[in-house]
C-alpha atoms as one frame of an Amber mdcrd trajectory, in Angstrom:
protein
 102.951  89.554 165.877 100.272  88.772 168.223 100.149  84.785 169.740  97.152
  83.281 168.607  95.108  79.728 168.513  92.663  78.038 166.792  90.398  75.172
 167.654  86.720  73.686 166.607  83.966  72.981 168.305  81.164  70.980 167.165
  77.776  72.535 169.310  76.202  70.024 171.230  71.789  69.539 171.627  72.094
  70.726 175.209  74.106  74.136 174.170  70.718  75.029 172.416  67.656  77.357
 173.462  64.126  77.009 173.131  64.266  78.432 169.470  67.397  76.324 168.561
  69.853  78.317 168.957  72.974  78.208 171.192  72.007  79.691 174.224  74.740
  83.109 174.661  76.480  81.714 177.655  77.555  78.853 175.955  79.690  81.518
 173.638  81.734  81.974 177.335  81.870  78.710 177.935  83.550  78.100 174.356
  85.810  81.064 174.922  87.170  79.681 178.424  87.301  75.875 176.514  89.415
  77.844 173.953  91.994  79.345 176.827  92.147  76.346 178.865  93.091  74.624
 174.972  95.575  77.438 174.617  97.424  76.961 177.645  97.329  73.189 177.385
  99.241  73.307 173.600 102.080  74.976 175.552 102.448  72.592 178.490 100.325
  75.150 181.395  96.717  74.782 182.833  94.367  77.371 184.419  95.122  75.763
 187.998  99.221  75.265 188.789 101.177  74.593 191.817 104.664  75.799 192.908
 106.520  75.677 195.964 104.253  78.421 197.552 100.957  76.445 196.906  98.251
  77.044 194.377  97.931  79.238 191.799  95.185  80.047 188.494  93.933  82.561
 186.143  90.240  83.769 187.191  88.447  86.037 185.162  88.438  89.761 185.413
  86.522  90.533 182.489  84.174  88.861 179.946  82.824  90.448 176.948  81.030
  89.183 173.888  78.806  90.803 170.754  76.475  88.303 168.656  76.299  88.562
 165.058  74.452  85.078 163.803  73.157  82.114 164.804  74.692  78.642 165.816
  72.548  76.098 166.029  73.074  72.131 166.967  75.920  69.899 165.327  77.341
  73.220 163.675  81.424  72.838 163.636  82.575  76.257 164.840  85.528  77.417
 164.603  87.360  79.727 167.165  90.449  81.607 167.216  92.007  83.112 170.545
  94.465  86.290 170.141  96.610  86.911 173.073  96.167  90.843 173.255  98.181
  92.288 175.708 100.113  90.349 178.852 101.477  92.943 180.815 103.015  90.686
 183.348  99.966  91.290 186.146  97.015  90.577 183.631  96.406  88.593 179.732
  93.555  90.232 177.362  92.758  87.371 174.852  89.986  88.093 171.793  88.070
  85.576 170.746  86.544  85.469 167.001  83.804  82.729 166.726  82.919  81.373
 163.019  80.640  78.914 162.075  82.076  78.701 157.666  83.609  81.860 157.617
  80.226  83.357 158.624  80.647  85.967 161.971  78.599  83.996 164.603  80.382
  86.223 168.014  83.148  87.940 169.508  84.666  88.027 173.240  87.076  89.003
 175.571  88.282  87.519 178.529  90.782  89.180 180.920  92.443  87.182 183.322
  95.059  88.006 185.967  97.202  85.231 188.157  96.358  84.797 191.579  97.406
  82.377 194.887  94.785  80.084 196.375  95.996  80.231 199.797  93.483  77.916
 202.341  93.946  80.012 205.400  92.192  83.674 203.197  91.400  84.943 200.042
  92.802  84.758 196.933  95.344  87.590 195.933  96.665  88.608 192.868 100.185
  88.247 192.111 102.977  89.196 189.207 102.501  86.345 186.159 105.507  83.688
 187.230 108.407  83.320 185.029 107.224  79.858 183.514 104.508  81.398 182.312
 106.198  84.597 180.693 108.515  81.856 178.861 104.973  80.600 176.955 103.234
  83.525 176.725 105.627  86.712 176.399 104.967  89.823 177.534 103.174  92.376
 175.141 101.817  95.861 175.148
């Protein structure tokens, strides 16, 4: 059975357009809220130390499809489904509903990389802490 999470968000004035609407890149804003919830409820973050220095999930990937309108002070609600972790990279989905009414869709892909000062980031195998929270899948 696939891991999943659910949260609400109520859309604030300033996630809104011209017309009223929420403004699409809000929608990946929501989505990365949603993850950074996620890995909060099980005691993890999208930045982490260990021993070796620091480490974090950037994005890969971002996808989302738009099916109806959100407008200001609209309670959405959003539900993240851990996909696949294949021990390198996690695929979450991301169903956004505003009263059981479709309002988007999303991915996010994310892989684990090291922060090292002296270059640039590199990727590197998800550490066992991590596995323990959010198994591996395929």
């Amino acid at each position: 059975m696939p891991q999943t999470f659910e949260t609400q968000h109520r859309v604030a004035f300033s996630d809104n357009d011209l017309a009223g609407f929420v403004h699409f890149t809000n929608y990946l804003r929501y989505m990365e809220e949603t993850e950074h919830e996620f890995l909060r409820s099980h005691g993890l973050d999208v930045i982490f130390s260990d021993d070796k220095g620091s480490l974090g999930f950037p994005r890969v990937e971002a996808k989302s499809r738009f099916f109806s309108p959100a407008r200001y002070g609209h309670i959405l609600d959003i539900k993240l489904t851990v996909v696949k972790n294949d021990g390198k990279r996690i695929d979450y989905a991301f169903e956004i509903r505003r009263e059981e009414i479709p309002v988007a869709e999303g991915q996010l892909s994310v892989v684990c990389c090291r922060f090292p000062i002296d270059r640039d980031p590199y990727a590197i195998p998800i550490p066992d802490n991590v596995l323990d929270k959010i198994p591996l899948s395929e």
